[in-house]
C-alpha positions in Angstrom: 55.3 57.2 -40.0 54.3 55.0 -37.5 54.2 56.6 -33.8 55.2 53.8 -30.9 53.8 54.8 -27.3 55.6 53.5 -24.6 53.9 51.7 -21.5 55.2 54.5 -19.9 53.5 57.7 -21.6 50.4 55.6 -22.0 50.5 55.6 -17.7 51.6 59.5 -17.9 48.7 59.9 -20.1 45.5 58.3 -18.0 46.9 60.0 -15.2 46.9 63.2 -16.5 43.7 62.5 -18.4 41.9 61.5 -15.1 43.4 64.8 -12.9 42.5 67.4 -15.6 38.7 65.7 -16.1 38.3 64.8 -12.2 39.5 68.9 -11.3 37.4 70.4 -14.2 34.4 69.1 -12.5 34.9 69.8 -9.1 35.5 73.4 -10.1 32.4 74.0 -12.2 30.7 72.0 -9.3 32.4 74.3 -6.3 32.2 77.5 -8.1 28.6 77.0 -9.6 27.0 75.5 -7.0 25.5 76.1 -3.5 26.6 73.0 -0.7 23.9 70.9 -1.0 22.3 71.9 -4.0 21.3 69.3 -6.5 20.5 68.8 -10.2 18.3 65.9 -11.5 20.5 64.5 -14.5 18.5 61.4 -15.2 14.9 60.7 -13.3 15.0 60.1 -9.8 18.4 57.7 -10.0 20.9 60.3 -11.2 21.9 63.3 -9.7 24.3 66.1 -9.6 24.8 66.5 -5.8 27.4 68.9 -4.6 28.5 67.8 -1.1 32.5 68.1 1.0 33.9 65.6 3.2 37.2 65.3 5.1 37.3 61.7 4.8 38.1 58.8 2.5 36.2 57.6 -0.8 32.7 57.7 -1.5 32.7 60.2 1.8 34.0 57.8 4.3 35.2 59.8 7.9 37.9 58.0 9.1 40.9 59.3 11.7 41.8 63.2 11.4 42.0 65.2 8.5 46.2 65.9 8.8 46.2 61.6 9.4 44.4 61.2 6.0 46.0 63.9 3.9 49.5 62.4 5.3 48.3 59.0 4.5 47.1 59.8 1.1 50.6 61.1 0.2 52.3 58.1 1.2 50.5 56.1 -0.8 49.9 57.9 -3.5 54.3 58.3 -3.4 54.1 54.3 -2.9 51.9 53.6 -5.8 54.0 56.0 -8.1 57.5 53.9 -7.4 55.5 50.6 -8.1 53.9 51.5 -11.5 57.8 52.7 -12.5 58.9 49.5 -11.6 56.2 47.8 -13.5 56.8 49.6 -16.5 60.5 49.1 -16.6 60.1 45.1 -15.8 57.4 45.1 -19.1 54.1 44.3 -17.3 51.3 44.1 -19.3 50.1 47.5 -20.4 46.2 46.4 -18.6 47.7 45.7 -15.4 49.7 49.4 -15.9 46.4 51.1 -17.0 44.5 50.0 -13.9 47.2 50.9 -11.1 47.8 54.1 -13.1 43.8 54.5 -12.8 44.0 54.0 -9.0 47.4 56.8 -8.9 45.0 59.6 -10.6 41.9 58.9 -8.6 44.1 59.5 -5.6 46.0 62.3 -6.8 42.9 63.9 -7.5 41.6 64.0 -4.0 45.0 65.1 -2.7 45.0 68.1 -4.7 41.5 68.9 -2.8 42.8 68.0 0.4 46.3 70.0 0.2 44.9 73.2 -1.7 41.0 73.5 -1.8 41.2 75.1 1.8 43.1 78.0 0.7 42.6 79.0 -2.6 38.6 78.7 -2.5 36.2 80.3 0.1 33.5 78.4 1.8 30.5 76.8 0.3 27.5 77.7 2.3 24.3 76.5 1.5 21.9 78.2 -0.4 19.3 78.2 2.1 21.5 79.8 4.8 21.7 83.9 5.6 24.8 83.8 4.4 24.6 81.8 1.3 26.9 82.3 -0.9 28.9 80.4 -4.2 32.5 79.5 -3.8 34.7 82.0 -5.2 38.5 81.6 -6.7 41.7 82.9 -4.7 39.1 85.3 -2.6 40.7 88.3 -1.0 40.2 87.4 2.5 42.2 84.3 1.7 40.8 80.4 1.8 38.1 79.1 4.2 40.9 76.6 5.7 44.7 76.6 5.9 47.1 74.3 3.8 46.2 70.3 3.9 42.7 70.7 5.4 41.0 71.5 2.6 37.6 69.3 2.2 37.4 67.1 -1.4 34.6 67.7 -3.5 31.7 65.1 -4.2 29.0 65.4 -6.9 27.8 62.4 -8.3 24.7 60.4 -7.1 23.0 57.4 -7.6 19.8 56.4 -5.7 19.0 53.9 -8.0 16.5 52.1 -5.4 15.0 54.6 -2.8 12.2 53.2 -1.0 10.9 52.1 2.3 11.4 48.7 3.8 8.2 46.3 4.2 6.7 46.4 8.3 7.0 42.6 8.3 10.8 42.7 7.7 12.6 42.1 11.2 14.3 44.8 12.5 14.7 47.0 9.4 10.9 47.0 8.7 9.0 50.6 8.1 12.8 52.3 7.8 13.9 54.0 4.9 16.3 52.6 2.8 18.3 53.9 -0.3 20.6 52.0 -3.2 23.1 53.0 -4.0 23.3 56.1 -1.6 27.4 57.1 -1.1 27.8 60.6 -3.1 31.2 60.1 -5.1 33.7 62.2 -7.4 35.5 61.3 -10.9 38.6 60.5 -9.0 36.5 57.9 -6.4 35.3 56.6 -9.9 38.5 55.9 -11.0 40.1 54.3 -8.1 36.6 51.9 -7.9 37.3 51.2 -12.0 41.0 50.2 -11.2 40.9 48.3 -8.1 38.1 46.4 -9.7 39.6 45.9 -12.8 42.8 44.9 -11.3 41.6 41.9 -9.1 39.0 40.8 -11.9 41.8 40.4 -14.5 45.2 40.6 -13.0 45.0 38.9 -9.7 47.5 36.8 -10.8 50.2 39.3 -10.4 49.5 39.9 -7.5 49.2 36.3 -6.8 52.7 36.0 -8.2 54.3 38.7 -6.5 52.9 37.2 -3.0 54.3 33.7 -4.3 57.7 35.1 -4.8 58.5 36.8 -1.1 57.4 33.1 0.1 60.1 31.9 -2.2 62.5 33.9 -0.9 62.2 33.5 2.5 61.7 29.7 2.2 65.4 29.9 0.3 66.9 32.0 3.1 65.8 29.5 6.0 68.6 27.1 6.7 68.4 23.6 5.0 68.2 20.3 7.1 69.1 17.1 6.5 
């Protein structure tokens, strides 16, 4: 027996594929790893790099925390009523897979910014007095209150670190590093989407731009 899956589960499912892989990693990162600790993966271009930020993607600090947490939501809630209307008007299941993509990623650092503050303790570096590993729902409660918790980052790639030439004007002699933002599975995801999305299905939203012209070109009275 043949088993149909709708446009719709196949969103449900990359969402829910992206939020369980993004939060299994943070937690194996937060709870088994000092802040700032890192693990060579691959030479000296990979890393394992635990770091928090209160910001944006790829660690970004932008406005307050309570501004981005709020903002998050909103779009998140935007994003979520656009993909059901996609769905429902039969889009093509590419175009569904990259906006769903872009709704996990962001879902995933919600989840850090509304609940990481309270149901983990602190991360202190292990080179501190008071080092010490993350722990799970500690007694003394959360090191932060309910949407200020900071989202996790772990993955690093200096694929180029090196120093620039003396001769070079203005840069020369500094120290410069490629690719050198420290990112999460859920930052990945977003990247994958929005990248995806304008590489193969800018026309939709080409389209979709083309028909709010139409419509406000029809509303305008007509002249003789």
């Amino acid at each position: 027996m043949k088993i149909k899956i709708t446009k719709g589960q196949i969103s449900v499912l990359i969402i829910i594929s992206v939020l369980v892989i993004d939060q299994i990693i943070k937690i194996l990162v937060k709870t088994g790893m000092y802040l700032h600790e890192n693990i060579r993966v691959c030479g000296d271009w990979f890393y394992i790099y635990f770091t928090e930020n209160n910001g944006m993607a790829f660690g970004m600090e932008i406005f307050g925390k309570l501004f981005l947490t709020s903002f998050r939501i909103i779009a998140v809630s935007l994003i979520g009523y656009y993909i059901v209307k996609v769905v429902k008007k039969n889009y093509k299941t590419g175009y569904i897979v990259c906006l769903s993509m872009i709704l996990a990623g962001a879902l995933g650092n919600i989840i850090d910014s509304i609940f990481y503050g309270v149901i983990f303790s602190a991360s202190v570096p292990e080179n501190y007095i008071n080092a010490s590993l993350a722990t799970f729902m500690p007694d003394g409660g959360g090191y932060s209150s309910l949407l200020y918790g900071k989202v996790v980052d772990m993955f690093y790639f200096p694929i180029i670190d090196t120093t620039w030439p003396s001769w070079i004007p203005f840069v020369g002699g500094e120290h410069f590093i490629f690719f050198s933002p420290i990112f999460n599975f859920a930052d990945a995801s977003i990247s994958c989407g929005i990248v995806a999305l304008l590489l193969f299905y800018s026309k939709y939203l080409n389209e979709g731009h083309s028909t709010k012209k139409e419509v406000i070109n029809n509303d305008e009275p007509q002249t003789k």
